[in-house]
C-alpha positions in Angstrom: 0.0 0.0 0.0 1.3 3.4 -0.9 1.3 6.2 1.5 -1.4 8.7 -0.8 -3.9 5.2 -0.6 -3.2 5.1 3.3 -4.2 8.6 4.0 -7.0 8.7 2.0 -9.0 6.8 4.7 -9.0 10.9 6.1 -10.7 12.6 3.2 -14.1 13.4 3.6 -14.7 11.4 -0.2 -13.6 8.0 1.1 -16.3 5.8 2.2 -14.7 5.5 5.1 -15.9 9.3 6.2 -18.9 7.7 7.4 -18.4 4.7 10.2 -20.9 2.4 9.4 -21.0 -1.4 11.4 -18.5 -3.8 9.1 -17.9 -7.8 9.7 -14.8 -8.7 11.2 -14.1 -11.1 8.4 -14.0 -8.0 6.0 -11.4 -5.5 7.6 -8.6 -4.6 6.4 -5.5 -2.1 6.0 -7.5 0.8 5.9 -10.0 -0.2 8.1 -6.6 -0.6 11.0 -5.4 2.8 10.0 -9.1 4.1 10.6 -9.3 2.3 13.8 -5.7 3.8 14.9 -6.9 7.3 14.2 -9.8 7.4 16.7 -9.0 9.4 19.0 -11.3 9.0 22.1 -12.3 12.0 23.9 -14.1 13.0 27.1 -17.5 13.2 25.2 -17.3 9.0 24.4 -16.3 8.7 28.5 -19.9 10.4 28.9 -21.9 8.5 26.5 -21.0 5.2 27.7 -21.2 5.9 31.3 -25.0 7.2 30.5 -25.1 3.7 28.7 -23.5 1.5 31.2 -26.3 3.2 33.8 -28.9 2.0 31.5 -31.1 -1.0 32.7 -31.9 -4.0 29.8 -35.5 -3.9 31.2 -36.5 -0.4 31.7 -37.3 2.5 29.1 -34.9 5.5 28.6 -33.7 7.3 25.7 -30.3 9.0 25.2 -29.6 11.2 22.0 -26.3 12.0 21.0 -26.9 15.6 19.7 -24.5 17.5 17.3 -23.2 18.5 13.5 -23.1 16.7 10.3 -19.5 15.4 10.6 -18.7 15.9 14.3 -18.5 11.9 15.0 -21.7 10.9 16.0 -22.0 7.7 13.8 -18.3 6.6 14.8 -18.9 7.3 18.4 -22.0 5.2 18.5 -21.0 2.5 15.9 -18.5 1.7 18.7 -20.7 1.7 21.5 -23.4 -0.7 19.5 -20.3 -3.3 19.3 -20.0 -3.5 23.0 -23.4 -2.6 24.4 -25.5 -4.0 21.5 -27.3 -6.1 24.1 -28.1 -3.5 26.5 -29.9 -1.0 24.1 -31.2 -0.6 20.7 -29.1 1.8 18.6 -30.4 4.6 15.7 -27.3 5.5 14.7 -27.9 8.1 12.7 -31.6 10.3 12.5 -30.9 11.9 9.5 -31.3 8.4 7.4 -34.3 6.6 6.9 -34.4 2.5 6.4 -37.0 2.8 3.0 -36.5 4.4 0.3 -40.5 5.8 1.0 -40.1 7.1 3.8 -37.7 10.2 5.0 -36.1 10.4 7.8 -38.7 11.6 10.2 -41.0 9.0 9.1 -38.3 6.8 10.4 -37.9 8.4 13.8 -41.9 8.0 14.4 -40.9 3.7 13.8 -38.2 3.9 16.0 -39.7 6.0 18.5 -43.1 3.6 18.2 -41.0 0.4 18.9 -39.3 1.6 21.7 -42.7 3.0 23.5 -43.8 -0.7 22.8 -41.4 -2.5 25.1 -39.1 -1.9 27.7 -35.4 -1.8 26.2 -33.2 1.5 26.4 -33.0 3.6 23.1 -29.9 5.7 21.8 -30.2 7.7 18.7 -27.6 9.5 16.7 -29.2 12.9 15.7 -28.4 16.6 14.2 -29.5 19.4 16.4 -31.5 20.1 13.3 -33.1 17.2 13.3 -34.2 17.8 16.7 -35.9 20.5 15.6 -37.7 19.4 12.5 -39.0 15.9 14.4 -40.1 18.9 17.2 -42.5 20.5 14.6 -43.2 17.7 12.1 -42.9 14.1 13.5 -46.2 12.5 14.8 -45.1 10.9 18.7 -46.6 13.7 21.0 -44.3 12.2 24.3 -41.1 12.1 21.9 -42.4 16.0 20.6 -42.7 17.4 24.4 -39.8 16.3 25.2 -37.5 17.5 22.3 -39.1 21.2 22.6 -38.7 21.0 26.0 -35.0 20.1 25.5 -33.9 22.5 22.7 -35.9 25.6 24.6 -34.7 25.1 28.4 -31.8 22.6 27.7 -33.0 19.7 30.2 -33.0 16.6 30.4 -36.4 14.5 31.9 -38.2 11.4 32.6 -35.5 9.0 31.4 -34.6 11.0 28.3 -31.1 12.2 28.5 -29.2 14.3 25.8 -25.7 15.2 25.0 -24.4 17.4 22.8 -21.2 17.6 20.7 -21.5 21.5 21.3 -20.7 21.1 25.0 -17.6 19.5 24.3 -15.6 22.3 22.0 -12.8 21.5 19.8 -10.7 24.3 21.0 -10.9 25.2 24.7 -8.9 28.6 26.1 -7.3 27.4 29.7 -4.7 29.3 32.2 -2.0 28.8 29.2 -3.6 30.3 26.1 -5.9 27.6 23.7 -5.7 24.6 23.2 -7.8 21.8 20.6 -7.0 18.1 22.7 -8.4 17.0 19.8 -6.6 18.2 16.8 -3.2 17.9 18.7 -3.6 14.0 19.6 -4.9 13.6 16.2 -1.7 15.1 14.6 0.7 13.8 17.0 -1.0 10.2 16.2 -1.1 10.7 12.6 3.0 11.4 12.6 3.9 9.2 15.5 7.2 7.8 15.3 6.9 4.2 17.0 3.8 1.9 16.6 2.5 3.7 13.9 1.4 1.6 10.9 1.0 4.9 9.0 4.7 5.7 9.6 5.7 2.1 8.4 4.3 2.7 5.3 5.8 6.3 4.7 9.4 4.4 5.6 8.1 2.3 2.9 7.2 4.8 0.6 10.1 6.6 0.7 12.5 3.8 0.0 10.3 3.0 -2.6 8.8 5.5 -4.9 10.7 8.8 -6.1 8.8 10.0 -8.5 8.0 14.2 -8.0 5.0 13.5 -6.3 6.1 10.9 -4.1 8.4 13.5 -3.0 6.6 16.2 -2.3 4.1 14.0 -0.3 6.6 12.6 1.5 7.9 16.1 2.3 4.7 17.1 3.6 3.9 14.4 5.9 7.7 15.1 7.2 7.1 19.1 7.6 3.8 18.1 9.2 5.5 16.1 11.7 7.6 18.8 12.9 5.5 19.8 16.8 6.2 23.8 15.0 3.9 22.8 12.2 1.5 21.2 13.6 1.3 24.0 16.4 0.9 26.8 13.3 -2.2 24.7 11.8 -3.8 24.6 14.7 -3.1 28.0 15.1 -4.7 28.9 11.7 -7.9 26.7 12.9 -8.2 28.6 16.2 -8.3 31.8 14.2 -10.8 30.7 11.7 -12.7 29.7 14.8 -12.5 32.9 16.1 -12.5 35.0 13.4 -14.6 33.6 11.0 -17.1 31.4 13.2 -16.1 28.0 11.9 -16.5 25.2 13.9 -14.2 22.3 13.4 -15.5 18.6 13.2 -13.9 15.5 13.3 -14.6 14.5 9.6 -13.9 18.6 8.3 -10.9 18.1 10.0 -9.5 15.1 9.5 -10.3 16.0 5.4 -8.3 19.0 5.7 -5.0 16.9 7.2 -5.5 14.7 4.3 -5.7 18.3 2.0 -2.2 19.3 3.1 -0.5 16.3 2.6 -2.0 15.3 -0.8 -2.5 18.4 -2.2 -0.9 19.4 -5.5 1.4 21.6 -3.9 3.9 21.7 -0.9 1.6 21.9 2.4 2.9 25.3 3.6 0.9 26.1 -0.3 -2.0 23.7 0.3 -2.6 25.4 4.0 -3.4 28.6 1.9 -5.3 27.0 -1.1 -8.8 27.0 -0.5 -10.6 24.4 -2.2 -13.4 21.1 -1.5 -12.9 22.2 2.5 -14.6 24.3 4.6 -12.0 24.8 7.2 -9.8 25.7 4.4 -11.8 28.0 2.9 -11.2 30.0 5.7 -7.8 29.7 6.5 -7.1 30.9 3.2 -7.7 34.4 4.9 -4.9 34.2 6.9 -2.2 33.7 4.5 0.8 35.6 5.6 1.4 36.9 1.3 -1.4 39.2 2.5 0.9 40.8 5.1 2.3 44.2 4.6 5.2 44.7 6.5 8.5 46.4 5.4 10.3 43.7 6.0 8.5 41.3 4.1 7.9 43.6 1.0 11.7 43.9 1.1 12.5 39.6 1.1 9.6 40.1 -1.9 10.9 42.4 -3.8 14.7 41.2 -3.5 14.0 37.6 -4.3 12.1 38.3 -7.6 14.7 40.6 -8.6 17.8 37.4 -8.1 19.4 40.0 -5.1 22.2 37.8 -3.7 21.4 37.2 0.2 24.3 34.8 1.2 22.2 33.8 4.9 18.6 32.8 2.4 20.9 31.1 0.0 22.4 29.0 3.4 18.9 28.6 4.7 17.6 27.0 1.3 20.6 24.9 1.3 18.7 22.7 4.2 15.6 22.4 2.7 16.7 19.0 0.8 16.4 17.5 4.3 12.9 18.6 4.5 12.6 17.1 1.3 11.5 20.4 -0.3 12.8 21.0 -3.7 13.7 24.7 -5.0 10.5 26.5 -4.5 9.1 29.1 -7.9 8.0 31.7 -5.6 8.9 34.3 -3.1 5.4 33.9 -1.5 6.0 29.9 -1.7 9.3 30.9 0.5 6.8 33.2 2.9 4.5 30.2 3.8 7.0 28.1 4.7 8.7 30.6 7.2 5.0 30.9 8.3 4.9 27.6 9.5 8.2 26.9 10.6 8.2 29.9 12.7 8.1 28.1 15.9 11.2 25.9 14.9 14.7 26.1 14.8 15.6 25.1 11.8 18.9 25.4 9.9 20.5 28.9 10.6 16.9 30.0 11.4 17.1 32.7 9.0 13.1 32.2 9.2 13.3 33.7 12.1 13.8 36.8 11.4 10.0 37.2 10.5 8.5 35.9 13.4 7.6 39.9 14.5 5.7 39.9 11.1 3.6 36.8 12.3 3.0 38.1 15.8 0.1 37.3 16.7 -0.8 40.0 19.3 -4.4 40.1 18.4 -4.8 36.7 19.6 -2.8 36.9 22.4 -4.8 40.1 23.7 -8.0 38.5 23.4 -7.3 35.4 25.1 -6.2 37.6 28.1 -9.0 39.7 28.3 -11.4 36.5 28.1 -9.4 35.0 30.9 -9.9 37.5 32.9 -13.6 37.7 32.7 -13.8 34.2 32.8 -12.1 33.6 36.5 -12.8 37.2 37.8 -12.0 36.9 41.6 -11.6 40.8 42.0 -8.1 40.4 42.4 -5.5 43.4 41.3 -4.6 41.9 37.9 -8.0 41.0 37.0 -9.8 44.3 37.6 -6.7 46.0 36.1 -6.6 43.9 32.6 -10.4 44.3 32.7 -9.9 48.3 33.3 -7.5 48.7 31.2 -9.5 46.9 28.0 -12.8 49.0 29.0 -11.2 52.6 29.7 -8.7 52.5 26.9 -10.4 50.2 24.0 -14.1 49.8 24.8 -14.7 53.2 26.1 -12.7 54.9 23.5 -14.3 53.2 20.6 -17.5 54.0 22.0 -17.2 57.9 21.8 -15.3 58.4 18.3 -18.0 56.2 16.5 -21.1 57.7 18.7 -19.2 61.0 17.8 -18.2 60.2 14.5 -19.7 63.3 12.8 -18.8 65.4 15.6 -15.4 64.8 16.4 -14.9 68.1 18.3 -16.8 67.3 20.9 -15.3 67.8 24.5 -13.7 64.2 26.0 -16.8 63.0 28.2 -19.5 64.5 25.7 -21.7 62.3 23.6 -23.7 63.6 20.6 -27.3 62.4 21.0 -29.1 64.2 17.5 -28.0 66.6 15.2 -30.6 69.0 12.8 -29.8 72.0 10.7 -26.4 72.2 12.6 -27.4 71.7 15.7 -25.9 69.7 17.9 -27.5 67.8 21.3 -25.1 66.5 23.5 -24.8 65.0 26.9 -22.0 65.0 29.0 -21.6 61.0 30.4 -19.2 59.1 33.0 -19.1 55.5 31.2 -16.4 53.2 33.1 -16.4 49.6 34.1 -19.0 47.3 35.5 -16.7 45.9 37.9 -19.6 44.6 40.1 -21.2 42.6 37.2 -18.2 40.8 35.5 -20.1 37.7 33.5 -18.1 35.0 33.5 -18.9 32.8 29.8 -19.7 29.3 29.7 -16.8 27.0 29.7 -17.7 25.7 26.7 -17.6 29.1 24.4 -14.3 30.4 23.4 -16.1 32.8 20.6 -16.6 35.8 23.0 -17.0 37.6 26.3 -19.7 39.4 27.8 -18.4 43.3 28.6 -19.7 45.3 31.1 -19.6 48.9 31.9 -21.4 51.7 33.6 -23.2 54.6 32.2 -24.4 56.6 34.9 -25.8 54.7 37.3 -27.1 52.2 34.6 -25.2 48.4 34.0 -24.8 48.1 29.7 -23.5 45.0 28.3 -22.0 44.1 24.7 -20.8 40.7 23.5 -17.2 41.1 22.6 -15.6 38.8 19.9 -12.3 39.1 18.3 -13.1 40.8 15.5 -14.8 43.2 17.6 -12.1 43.9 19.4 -9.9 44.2 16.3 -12.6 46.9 14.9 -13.0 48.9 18.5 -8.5 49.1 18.6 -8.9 50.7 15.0 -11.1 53.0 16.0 -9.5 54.4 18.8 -6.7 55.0 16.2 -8.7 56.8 14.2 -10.5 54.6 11.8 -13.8 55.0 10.4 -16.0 51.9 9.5 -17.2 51.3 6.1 -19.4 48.7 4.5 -17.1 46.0 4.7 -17.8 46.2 8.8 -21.3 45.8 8.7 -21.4 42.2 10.6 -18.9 43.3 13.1 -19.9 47.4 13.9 -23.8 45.9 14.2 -23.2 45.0 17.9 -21.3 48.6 18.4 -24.8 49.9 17.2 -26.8 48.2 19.5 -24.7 49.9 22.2 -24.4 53.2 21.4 -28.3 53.4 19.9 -28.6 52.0 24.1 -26.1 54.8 25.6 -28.1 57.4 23.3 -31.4 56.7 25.5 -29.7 57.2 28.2 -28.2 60.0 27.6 -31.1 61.6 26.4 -33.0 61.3 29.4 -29.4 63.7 31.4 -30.7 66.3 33.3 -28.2 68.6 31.5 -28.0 69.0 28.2 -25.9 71.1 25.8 -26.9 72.5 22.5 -24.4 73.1 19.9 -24.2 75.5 17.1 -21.2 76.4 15.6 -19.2 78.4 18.2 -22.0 78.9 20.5 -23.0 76.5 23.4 -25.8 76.5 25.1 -26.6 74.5 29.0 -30.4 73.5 29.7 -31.3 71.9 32.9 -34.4 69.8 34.4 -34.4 71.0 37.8 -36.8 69.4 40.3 -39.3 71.2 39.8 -40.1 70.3 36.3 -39.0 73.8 35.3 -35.8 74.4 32.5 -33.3 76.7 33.3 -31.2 77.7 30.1 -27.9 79.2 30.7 -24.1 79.2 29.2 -25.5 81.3 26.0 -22.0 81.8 25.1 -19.1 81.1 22.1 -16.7 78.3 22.8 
C-alpha cells in the first residue's frame, strides 16, 4: 500500500468518512489505520457511562446531539459493538431505512417500537433534526420532550441528551488555547513508534521517487515537525474565532488529508482553499497578505535574483525537509509561516517571526481569561480596566461622535438638525460589580460590562470586535465591509443614546455657541451658558 492510498481513509470522499457497522471477516488495511486514528475523547467517557447506567428492562432514551460530521456515527457505531445487548441503537436520524419514507418518518418507527417495550434507546441525531422531528414528526411524548429540551436545555423522565457542542474542539485554559483534539490527532497521525502509517511512509520513501512521491513525502515530514502542527492549529483557532467555523472530526481530518495530498507543498496547500470548509477560511490568513517592510523587502529582493548569502544558506537545508527549489517568493513566505516556531537550519526564518506576531490573539485570550475567572483580584480588575477605559470606552465615543469629532472628551452627541448639535455630558467606566463570566464551553466571546451613569450596559465582545473597536481608537472610520462586526457597536451606542437623552443637563451646539439647559426638580428648565466656545 502506498502512503497517498493510506491517508486517504481521512478525506471526507472515502467511504470511510462515514463509520458504518463492518464484519470482522472484511477488515482490512484501511479499516486498521481508521481504527488507529480514533481518537477517544471526554464526550465518548460520557456517553458510555449514560449507557452502562442503563437498565436492559426499563425504558430510557439518550440522543447524541450535534453536527453533520462531528462523529456521532463513529462514536456510537463503537458503543453498539459492546453494548448491542443492552440497548437498541439509531445511529444516525438523519437516514431513513425505506427508500419511501424520509427520515422523520423513520424516527416515528423507531420512537413507536421503543414505546412498545421496555429496552433503552440511543439515537444519533443533528441538532437540526431535533428540531424538525419537534415540529413535524407524529409521537406527542417524543415531541414534548425535544421542545422541552432544545428551549430550556434539560434533560427528563428517562430522556437524557448530550451534545457535541458542550464538548468544543478548542478550549482557552490558564496557558492560552488549546484543541486536545486536533493535537492527539496530529501527533497520532505522525507518531514515530507503533504507527502503521509511519511504516508505510518508511516504505514509501524507500520506494517510490517520482516528483510526487516526494513532495508527499515532504509534507507528511514538515507536518511532523511539533512547530507545524502548532501553526495549523493555530490557523484553525483563528478561523474559529474570526470567521465562526467550527471544526468537526470529519472537516478536520479532510483537511490533514488536503495538506498532505495536495498538489502543492503543504505550507501552499494550508493557503489553497478548495473542496474544504475549514480551508476556505484559513485561506484568509495567508501571511502573502501581510504588509510589513520587511516582508515587502525579502519580496521584492528575491524576484529581482538580489544575492542574500544567509537565504541562500537557509535553502541549502531544505533538501532535508525534502522540499525542492520552490518558484515563488510567496511559496518561501509560507513556509517561514509555519516553521516559525522551529529552529531550523540557521533560522534565517526567524527573522519574520515579529511579522507573524500574533498579538491580536494573544490580547483577546487575556482579556477572556480574565472575565472568565474574575475573583476581584488586582490583575484582574486591572486587565479588565484597562480593555474597557482605553479600547471599549474609547471606541464608543469616536464612532457615537463620528460626525462630531470636536466634541469635549466626556460629551456624547445624541441628535444633530440644521447644525445643531444635542449632547450630553456621560461618565461611562467599568462594571466591575457585574463581571459575567462565559460558559466554559464558548471560546467565541466575552460578555463586557460597563457603567453609564448609574445604569449596568453590556455588549458581547468577539475578536473581531475587538480588532474593529483598537482601529477606531486609532482613528478609523467603518465602512461597509464592517457591517457584521460594527452591528453589535450599534446596538450599544443606539442604548447609551437613550440614556443620555433622558441627562438632566443638556448642551446645545451651534457652531461656536454653546448653550446648557437643565431639568431642575421642579419640572421647570433653566437655560444658561449662551455663550461662544
Amino acid at each position: 500500500m502506498r502512503l497517498k492510498e493510506a491517508l486517504s481513509v481521512m478525506s471526507k470522499s472515502s467511504p470511510y468518512a462515514v463509520s458504518t457497522e463492518r464484519s470482522g471477516l472484511n477488515l482490512n488495511t484501511l479499516d486498521e489505520i481508521k481504527k488507529y486514528l480514533y481518537i477517544d475523547m471526554p464526550i465518548a467517557k460520557e456517553v458510555e457511562k449514560q449507557i452502562t447506567s442503563f437498565s436492559a428492562d426499563k425504558p430510557e432514551v439518550l440522543f447524541l446531539c450535534g453536527s453533520s460530521g462531528d462523529g456521532k456515527s463513529e462514536l456510537l457505531t463503537a458503543c453498539k459493538k459492546k453494548y448491542s445487548t443492552r440497548a437498541n441503537f439509531h445511529l444516525d436520524a438523519t437516514h431513513s431505512f425505506d427508500p419511501r419514507e424520509n427520515a422523520i418518518q423513520t424516527l416515528d418507527k423507531v420512537f413507536e417500537e421503543y414505546l412498545s417495550q421496555s429496552k433503552p434507546l440511543v439515537v444519533g441525531i443533528n441538532t437540526g433534526m431535533l428540531g424538525n422531528y419537534a415540529e413535524e414528526g407524529s409521537n406527542e411524548t417524543f415531541k414534548t420532550v425535544i421542545k422541552n429540551y432544545l428551549e430550556f436545555g434539560n434533560d427528563e423522565n428517562g430522556f437524557y441528551f448530550i451534545d457535541f457542542e458542550r464538548y468544543p474542539k478548542f478550549v482557552i485554559d490558564d496557558s492560552g488555547y488549546l484543541s486536545v483534539f486536533a493535537e492527539k490527532l496530529l501527533k497520532r497521525l505522525t507518531a514515530k513508534e507503533d504507527n502503521l502509517i509511519r511504516q508505510i511512509f518508511d516504505k514509501d520513501k524507500l520506494e517510490c521517487s517520482d516528483r510526487d512521491s516526494r513532495r508527499l513525502q515532504a509534507n507528511y515530514e514538515l507536518l511532523s515537525l511539533p512547530a507545524v502542527q502548532r501553526t495549523v492549529i493555530e490557523l484553525l483557532f483563528k478561523a474559529r474565532l474570526m470567521q465562526d467555523q467550527f471544526v468537526t472530526a470529519r472537516s478536520l481530518l479532510d483537511f490533514i488529508f488536503m495538506l498532505i495530498a495536495g498538489s502543492g507543498y503543504l505550507f501552499d496547500n494550508l493557503f489553497s482553499g478548495g473542496d474544504n470548509e475549514l480551508a476556505n477560511k484559513v485561506v484568509e490568513f495567508d501571511p502573502v497578505h501581510l504588509r510589513t517592510k520587511k516582508i515587502d523587502r525579502f519580496i521584492l529582493a528575491n524576484d529581482l535574483g538580489l544575492p542574500d548569502s544567509e537565504f541562500e544558506e537557509f535553502k541549502s537545508h531544505l533538501k532535508e525537509l525534502g522540499i525542492e527549489k520552490l518558484k515563488t517568493s510567496h511559496s518561501y513566505l509560507r513556509l517561514f509561516y509555519i516553521l516559525k516556531n522551529q529552529d531550523y537550519a540557521n533560522n534565517y526564518h526567524e527573522s519574520f517571526f515579529q511579522d507573524f506576531s500574533q498579538s491580536l490573539i494573544e490580547e483577546y485570550i487575556n482579556i477572556y481569561q480574565k472575565h472568565r475567572d474574575y475573583d476581584n483580584s488586582d490583575e484582574c480588575r486591572s486587565v479588565i480596566r484597562d480593555f474597557c477605559n482605553k479600547t471599549l470606552r474609547t471606541a464608543i465615543r469616536k464612532y457615537n461622535n463620528r460626525n462630531a469629532p470636536n466634541l469635549r472628551k466626556g460629551h456624547y452627541l445624541i441628535s444633530e438638525k440644521n447644525g445643531y448639535q444635542l449632547v450630553a455630558k456621560l461618565d461611562i467606566k467599568p462594571d466591575l460589580k457585574n463581571v459575567i463570566s462565559p460558559p466554559f464551553h464558548q471560546v467565541s466571546f466575552f460578555i463586557a460590562s460597563i457603567c453609564v451613569g448609574n445604569k449596568s450596559l453590556t455588549i458581547p465582545v468577539n475578536i473581531n470586535l475587538l480588532q474593529l473597536m483598537k482601529r477606531i481608537a486609532d482613528g478609523y472610520r467603518p465602512n461597509k465591509h464592517d457591517k457584521n462586526t460594527v452591528v453589535l457597536l450599534d446596538e450599544l451606542v443606539e442604548k447609551i443614546s437613550k440614556i443620555a437623552s433622558q441627562e438632566t443637563t443638556l448642551h446645545i451646539l451651534y457652531g461656536c455657541q454653546h448653550i446648557t439647559v437643565t431639568d431642575d426638580e421642579d419640572d421647570k428648565y433653566e437655560v444658561s451658558g449662551l455663550h461662544n466656545d
